[in-house]
N, C-alpha and C positions, 0 to 999 in steps of 0.2 A: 471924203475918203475915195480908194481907187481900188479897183478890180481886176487883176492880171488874168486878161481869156487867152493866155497862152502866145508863143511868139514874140515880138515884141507892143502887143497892142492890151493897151491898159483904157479902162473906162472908169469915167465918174461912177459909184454907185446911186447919187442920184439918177442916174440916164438909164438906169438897168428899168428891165419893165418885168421881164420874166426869162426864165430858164430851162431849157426841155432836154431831155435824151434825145439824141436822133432820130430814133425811132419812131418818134411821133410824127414825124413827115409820112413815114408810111401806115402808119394805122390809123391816123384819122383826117377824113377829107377836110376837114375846116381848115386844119394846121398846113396841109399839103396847099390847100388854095392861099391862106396865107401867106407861105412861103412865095408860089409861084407868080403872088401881085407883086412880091418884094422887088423880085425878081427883075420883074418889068419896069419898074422906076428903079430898078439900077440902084438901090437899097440894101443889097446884100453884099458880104463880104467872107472869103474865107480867111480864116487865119493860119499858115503858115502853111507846110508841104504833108503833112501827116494828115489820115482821116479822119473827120471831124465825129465828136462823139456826143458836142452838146450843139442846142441850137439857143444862143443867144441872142433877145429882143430888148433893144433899148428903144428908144423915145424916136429915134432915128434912124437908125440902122438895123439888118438883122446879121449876127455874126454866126458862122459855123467854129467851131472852136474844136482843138484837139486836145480841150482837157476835159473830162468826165461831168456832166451835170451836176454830179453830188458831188465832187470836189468844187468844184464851181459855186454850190449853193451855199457848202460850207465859209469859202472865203467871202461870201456876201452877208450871210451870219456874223459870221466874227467883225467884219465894220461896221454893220448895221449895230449891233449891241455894244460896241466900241471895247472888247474883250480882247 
């Protein structure tokens, strides 16, 4: 199955690893240094021209997405349980 993170960029939901609020880049340093090694190998991707509201981690990439973590986790729910 596939997981629409907004724009035109859709992922396998095998590939998904995990899903955040944005916010977690600023409140906690593991996520922030996470983020900022992504960074560095050029592993990171925004999606589309709006501000990003979730932080998307797959197997490979890390994506900022302009759809909501809970909608986001929602549509990962409904393929995962095939509902």
């Amino acid at each position: 199955m596939y997981i629409h993170l907004g724009g035109e960029k859709i992922i396998r939901s095998s590939e998904l690893v995990a899903i955040f609020d944005v916010s977690i880049e600023k409140s906690s340093r593991i996520s922030k240094q996470f983020v900022s090694a992504a960074k560095e190998n050029k592993k990171v991707e925004s999606i589309g021209e709006e501000e990003a509201k979730s932080i998307v981690v797959t197997k490979s990439v890390v994506y900022y997405s302009p759809i909501s973590s809970a909608t986001l986790k929602k549509r990962s729910k409904t393929f995962s349980t095939g509902l």
